[in-house]
C-alpha positions in Angstrom: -70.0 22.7 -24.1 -66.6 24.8 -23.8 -64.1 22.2 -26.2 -60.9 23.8 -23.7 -58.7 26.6 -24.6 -54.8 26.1 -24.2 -52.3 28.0 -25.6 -49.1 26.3 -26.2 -50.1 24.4 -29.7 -50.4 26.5 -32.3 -48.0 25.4 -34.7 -48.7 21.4 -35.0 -52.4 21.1 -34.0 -54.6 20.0 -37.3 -58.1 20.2 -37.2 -61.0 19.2 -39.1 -64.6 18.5 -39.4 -66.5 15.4 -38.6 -66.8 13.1 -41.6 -68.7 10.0 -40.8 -66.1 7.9 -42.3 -65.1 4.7 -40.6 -62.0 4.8 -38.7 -60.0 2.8 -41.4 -60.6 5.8 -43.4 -60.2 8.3 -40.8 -56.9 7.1 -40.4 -55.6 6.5 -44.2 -52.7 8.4 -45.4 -52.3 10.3 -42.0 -55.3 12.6 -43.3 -56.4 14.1 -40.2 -60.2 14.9 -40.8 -61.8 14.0 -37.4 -62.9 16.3 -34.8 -60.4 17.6 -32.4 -56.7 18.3 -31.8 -53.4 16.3 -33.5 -49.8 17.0 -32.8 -46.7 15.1 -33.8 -44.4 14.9 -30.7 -40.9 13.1 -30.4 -40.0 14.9 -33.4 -36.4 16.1 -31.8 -35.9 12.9 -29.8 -37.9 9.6 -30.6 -39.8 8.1 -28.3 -38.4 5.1 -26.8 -40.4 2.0 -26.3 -40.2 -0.9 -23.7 -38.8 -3.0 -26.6 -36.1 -1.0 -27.2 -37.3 0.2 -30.5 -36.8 4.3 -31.3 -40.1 5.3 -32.7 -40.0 8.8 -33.7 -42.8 11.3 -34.8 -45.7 10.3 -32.9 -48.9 11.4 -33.2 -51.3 12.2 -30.9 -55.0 12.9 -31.3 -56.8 14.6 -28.0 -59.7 16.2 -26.9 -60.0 19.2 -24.6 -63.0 20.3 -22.6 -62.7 23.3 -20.0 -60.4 26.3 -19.5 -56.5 25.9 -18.0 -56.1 28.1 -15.2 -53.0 30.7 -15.2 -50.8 28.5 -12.8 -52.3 25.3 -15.2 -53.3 23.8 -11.8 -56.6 22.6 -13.0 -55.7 20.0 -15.4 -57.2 16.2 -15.6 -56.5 13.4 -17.8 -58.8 11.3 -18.3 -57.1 7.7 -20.0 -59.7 5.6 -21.7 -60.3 1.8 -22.0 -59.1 -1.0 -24.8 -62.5 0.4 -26.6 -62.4 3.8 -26.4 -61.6 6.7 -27.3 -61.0 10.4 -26.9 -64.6 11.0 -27.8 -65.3 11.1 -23.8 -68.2 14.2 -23.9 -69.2 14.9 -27.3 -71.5 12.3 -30.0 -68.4 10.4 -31.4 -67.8 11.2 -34.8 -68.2 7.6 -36.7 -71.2 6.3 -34.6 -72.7 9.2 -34.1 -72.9 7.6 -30.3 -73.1 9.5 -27.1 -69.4 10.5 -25.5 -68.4 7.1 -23.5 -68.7 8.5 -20.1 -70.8 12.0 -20.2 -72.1 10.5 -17.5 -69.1 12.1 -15.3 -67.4 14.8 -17.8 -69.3 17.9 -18.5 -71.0 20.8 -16.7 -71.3 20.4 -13.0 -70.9 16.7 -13.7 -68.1 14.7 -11.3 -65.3 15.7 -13.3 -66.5 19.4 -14.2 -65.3 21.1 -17.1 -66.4 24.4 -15.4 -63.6 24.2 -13.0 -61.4 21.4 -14.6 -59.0 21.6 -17.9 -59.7 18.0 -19.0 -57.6 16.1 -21.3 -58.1 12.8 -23.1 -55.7 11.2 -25.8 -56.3 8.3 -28.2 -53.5 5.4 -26.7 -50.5 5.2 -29.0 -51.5 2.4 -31.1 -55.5 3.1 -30.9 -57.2 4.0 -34.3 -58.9 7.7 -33.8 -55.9 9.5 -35.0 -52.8 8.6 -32.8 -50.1 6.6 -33.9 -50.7 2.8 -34.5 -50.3 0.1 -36.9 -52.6 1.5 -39.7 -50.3 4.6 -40.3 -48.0 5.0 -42.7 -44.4 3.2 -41.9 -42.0 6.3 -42.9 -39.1 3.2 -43.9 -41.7 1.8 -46.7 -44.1 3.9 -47.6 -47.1 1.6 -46.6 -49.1 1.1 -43.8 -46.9 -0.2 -40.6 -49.5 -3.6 -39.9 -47.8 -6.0 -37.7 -44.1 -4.3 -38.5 -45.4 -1.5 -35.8 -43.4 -2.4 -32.6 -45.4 -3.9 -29.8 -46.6 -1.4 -27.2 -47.0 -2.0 -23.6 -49.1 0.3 -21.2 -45.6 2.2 -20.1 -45.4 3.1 -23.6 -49.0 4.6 -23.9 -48.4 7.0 -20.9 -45.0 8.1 -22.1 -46.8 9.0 -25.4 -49.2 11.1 -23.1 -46.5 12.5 -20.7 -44.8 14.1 -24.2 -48.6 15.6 -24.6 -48.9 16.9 -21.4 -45.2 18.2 -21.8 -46.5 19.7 -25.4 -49.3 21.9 -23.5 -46.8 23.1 -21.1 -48.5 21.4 -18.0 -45.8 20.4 -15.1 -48.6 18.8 -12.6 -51.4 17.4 -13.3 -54.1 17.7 -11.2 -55.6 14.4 -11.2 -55.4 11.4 -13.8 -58.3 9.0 -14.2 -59.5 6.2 -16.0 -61.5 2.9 -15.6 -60.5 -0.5 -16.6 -57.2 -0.6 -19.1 -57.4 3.3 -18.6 -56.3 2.7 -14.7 -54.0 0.5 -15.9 -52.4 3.8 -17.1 -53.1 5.7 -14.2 -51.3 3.5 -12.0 -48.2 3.6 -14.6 -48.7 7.3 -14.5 -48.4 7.3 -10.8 -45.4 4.8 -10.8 -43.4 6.7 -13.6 -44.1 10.5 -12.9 -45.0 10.6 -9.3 -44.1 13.7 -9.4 -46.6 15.2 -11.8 -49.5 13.3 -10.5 -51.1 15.4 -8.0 -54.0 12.8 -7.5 -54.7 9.4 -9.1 -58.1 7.4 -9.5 -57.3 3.8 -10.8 -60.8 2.6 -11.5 -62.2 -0.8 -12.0 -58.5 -2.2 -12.8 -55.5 -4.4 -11.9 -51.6 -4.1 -11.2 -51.5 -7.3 -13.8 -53.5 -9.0 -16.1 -54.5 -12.3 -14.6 -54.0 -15.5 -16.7 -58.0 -15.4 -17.1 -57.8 -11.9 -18.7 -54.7 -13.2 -20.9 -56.7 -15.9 -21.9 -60.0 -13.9 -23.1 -57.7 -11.6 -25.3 -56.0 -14.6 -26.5 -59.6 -15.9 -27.8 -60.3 -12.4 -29.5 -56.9 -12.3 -31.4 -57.2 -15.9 -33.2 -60.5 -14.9 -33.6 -59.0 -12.2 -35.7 -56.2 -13.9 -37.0 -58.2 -16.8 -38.4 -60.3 -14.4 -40.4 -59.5 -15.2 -43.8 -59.7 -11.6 -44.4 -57.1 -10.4 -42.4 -54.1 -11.5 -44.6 -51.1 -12.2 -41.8 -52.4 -8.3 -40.9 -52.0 -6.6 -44.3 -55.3 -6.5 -45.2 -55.9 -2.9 -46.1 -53.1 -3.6 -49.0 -55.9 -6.2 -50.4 -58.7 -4.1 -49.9 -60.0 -6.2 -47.6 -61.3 -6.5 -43.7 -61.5 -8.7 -41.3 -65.1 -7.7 -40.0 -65.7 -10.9 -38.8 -63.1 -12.2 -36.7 -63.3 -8.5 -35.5 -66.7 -8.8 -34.5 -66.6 -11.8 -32.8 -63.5 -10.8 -30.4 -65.8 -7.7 -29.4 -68.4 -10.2 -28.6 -66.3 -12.4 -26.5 -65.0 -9.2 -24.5 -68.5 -7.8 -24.0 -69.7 -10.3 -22.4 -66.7 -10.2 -19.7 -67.9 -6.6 -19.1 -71.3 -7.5 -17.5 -72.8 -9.6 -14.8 -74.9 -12.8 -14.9 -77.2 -10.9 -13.4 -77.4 -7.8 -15.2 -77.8 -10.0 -18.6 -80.8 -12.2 -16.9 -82.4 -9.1 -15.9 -81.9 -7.3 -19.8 -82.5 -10.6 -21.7 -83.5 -13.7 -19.3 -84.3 -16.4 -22.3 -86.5 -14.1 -24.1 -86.7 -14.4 -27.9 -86.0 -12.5 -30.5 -88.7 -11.2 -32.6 -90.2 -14.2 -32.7 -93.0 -17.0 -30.7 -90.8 -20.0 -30.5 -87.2 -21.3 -31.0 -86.6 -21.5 -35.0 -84.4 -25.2 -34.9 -81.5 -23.6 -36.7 -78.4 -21.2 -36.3 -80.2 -17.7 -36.5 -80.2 -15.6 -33.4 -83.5 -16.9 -31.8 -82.2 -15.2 -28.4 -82.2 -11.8 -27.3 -78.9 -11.8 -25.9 -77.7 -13.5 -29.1 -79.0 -10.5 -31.2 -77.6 -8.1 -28.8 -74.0 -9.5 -29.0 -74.3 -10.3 -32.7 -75.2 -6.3 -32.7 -72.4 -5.1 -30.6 -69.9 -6.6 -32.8 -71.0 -5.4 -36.0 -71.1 -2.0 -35.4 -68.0 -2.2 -33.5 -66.0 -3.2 -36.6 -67.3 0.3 -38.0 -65.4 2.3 -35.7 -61.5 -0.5 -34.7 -58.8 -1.2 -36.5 -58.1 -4.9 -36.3 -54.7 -5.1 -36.4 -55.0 -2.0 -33.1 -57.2 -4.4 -31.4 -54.2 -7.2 -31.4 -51.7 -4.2 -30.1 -53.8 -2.9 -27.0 -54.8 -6.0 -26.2 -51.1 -7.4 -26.1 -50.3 -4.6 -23.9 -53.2 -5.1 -21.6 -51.7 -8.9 -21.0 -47.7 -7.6 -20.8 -49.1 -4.8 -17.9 -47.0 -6.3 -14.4 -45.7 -3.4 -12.4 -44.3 -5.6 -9.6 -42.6 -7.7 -12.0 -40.6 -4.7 -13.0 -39.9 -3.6 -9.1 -38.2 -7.1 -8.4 -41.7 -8.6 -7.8 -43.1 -6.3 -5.1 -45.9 -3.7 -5.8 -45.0 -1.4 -2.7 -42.2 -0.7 -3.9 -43.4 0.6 -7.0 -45.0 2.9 -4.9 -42.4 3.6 -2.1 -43.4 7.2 -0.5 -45.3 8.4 -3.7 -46.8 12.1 -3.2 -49.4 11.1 -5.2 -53.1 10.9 -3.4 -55.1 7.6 -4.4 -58.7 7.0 -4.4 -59.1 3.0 -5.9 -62.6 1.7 -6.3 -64.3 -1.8 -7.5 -67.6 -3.1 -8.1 -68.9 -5.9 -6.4 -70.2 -7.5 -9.8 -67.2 -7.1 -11.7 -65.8 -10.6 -11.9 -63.0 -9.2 -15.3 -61.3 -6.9 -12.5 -62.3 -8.0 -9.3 -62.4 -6.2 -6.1 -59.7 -8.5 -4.6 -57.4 -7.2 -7.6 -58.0 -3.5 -6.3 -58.0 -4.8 -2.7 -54.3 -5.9 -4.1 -53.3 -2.2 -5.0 -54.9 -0.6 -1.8 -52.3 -3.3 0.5 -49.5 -2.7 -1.9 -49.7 1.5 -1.9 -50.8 0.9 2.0 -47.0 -0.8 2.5 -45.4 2.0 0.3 -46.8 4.5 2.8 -49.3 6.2 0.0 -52.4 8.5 1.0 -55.1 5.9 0.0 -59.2 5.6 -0.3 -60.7 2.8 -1.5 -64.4 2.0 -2.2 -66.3 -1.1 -3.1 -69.4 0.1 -4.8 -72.3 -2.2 -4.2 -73.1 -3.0 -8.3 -75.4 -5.6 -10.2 -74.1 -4.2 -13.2 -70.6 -6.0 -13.9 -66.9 -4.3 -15.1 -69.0 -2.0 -17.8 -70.3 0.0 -13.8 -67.6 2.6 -14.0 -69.6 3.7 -17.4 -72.9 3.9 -16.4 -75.1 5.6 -13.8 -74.3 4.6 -10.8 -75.1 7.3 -7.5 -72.4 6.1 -5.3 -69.9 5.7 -7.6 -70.2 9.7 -8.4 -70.5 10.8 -5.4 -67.5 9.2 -4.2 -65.5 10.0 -6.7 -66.7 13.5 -7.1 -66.5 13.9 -3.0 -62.4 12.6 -3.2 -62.0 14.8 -6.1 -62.8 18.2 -4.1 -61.1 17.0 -1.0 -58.1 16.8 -3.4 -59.0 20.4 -5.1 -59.0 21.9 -1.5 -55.6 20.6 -0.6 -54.3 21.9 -4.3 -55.9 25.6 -3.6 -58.4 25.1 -6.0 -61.7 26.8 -6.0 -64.5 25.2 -4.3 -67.4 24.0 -6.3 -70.4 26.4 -6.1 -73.3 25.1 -4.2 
C-alpha cells in the first residue's frame, strides 16, 4: 500500500525501521526506531494544556497512507482508541498484529487511501512514539513518570491540530474515530469547527459516565498495587509492572464485548482439558482468553500511559465546559455529522449517542445517525460488520460530493 506523500516535513521527520522491541524500548531515550513519521512541534510556542501547564517540544509520531491532493482537500484523520495506535493499516511493529481497523483503511476500503490522504497520530501521552510520561523530562534528565502533567482529550487534539498545522492542511476533510477516538472527534468539532469539514464520532460519548469512571478506576489500582510499579518510576528500577498491567487490560476487554458474543466464542467450554481441575488454573476458555489478552498487551503499553489516557477518558465533559449544555457546544457548527452506535454495546450505549444526535439537533447541526443492529459489543466499530461500512462509506461520498471531490470509481 502507498504509506502517503506530503511535502511540508522535511526538516524534523525521523524515520526508521521496524525493530520488534517492546514499546518501553521503542520509547527509551527518545530513540525513534519504529516505523513511520516523528516531528517535534510547539517548539516556538509551547503547547498549553487544560491544567495550565506550558509543555513545550512535543512529539508526535504518525502514520500516512494515500496521496494529498493539490488544494489538500482530501485529508482524513483517523483518532484511535485508549489501545491503539497509529499502526491503523500496516502489521504493527511490536506484535507483528494486523493494523487495528484494515478492515475500513486501505484500497477501495470505506475510508480509501486511493482517493483519501489519511492521517493517524499516536495521542499525546500514548507510548508509540509521541510524547508521554516515559520520555525524557528536559528539567531532570530522567524519564517524566507521574511528573508528566495530566492530559485531558482537549489536550490530545490540540497536539494533533499542531500536526495538521505542521503538514500545512487548513480543512480537513473528515475526522473519524471509534470509542475514546470520537471522543476526539467531537472535541475536534467543538474546538476547530472550522477545519472540520465532516465528523464521524463512532461508538462514543459527550462524558464518561460514572460506570466508565469506575472500570478505569479498577484498572489503575490494579496498576498501582503492582509491587512493581514503584509510585510509577519503575523503569529507574529496572522493573515492570506486567501484572497489574495485564489485569487492567483484562478488566477493560471484557467491557468491549457482549454477553452474547462471549457465550457464543466460549459458552463454559474448557480449556484443554475433560473436566474442571479444583484449583486456580484457567480451566475456562474465556479465562485463557483474557489471561491471553493481557499478557501480550503488556508487550506493546506503557503503564504509567495507561493511567494518563485513561484519566483523560474519565475528565472528557464538553457540556460541563459550555455552562452544562451540549448544544451549545455545537451552536451553528459547519461541520456535517454522521454518529453511529451498536445495539450491543452496553460501555457506550446508544442512548449516549442518542445524547449527541439531540444536543447537535438543538445547535442546528447537519446530522445522521445510525443504530447498527450488533451481537458483537463496543469492540463492533473494529470488526466486520456490512452495515456499519456501508453506512459510513455511503455518508462519506455524500460528503466528498458536497466538497468537490472525485467520485469513487464503480
Amino acid at each position: 500500500m502507498n504509506r502517503g506523500n506530503h511535502s511540508n516535513e522535511a526538516h524534523a521527520i525521523q524515520e526508521g525501521p521496524s525493530t520488534g522491541m517492546s514499546a518501553d524500548q521503542a520509547n527509551a531515550n527518545a530513540e525513534w526506531t519504529l516505523p513511520g513519521h516523528r516531528v517535534c512541534l510547539a517548539q516556538d510556542e509551547p503547547l498549553r494544556l487544560d491544567s495550565g501547564v506550558e509543555l513545550p517540544n512535543v512529539h508526535v509520531a504518525y502514520e500516512t497512507w494515500g496521496q494529498l491532493n493539490a488544494d489538500k482537500s482530501n485529508a482524513i484523520l483517523v483518532c484511535h482508541a485508549l489501545t491503539g495506535d497509529q499502526y491503523v493499516v500496516e502489521n504493527h511493529p511490536v506484535t507483528g498484529k494486523p493494523g487495528w481497523w484494515q478492515q475500513v483503511v486501505g484500497p477501495g476500503r470505506v475510508i480509501d487511501t486511493d482517493r483519501y490522504f489519511v492521517i493517524c497520530a499516536n495521542i499525546l501521552g500514548g507510548c508509540m512514539g509521541s510524547t508521554g510520561p516515559q520520555d525524557i523530562n528536559p528539567a531532570t534528565g530522567k524519564e517524566w513518570g507521574l511528573d508528566f502533567p495530566v492530559i485531558t482529550i482537549g489536550d490530545m487534539v490540540r497536539a494533533q491540530k499542531l500536526l495538521i498545522d505542521h503538514l500545512g492542511i487548513e480543512t480537513l476533510f473528515a475526522v473519524v474515530g471509534g470509542s475514546m477516538g470520537g471522543m476526539q472527534v467531537l472535541e475536534w468539532a467543538c474546538q476547530y469547527p472550522d477545519n472540520v469539514f465532516a465528523a464521524v464520532p463512532i461508538a462514543t460519548a459527550a462524558r464518561h459516565s460514572a460506570q466508565n469512571i469506575a472500570f478505569n478506576e479498577v484498572g489503575r489500582q490494579a496498576i498501582m498495587s503492582d509491587p512493581d510499579w514503584c509510585g510509577g518510576d519503575y523503569h529507574a528500577h529496572d522493573k515492570h509492572p506486567h501484572r497489574g498491567l495485564a489485569v487492567a487490560r483484562m478488566a477493560a476487554h471484557i467491557t468491549y464485548l457482549s454477553e452474547t458474543a462471549l457465550t457464543r466464542k466460549f459458552g463454559r467450554n474448557l480449556q484443554d482439558r475433560e473436566a474442571v481441575t479444583y484449583g486456580f488454573d484457567a480451566d475456562f476458555q474465556v479465562e485463557s482468553y483474557l489471561r491471553h489478552q493481557g499478557s501480550t498487551f503488556v508487550d506493546r503499553f506503557d503503564a504509567n500511559a495507561y493511567l494518563y489516557i485513561t484519566r483523560a477518558m474519565d475528565y472528557f465533559d464538553i457540556a460541563q465546559r459550555h455552562g452544562g449544555q451540549l448544544a451549545s457546544a455545537f451552536k451553528d457548527t459547519p461541520v456535517r455529522f454522521l454518529v453511529m452506535s451498536f445495539t450491543s454495546d452496553w460501555l457506550y450505549p446508544t442512548r449516549e449517542n442518542r445524547e449527541i444526535v439531540h444536543a447537535l439537533n438543538a445547535g442546528a447541526a447537519n446530522v445522521s445517525f445510525v443504530e447498527v443492529e450488533s451481537d458483537k459489543g463496543h469492540d463492533a466499530f473494529l470488526l466486520e460488520e456490512p452495515e456499519f461500512h456501508k453506512v459510513f462509506e455511503g455518508f462519506l461520498e455524500g460528503c466528498a460530493v458536497h466538497r468537490g471531490l472525485k467520485r469513487k470509481a464503480p
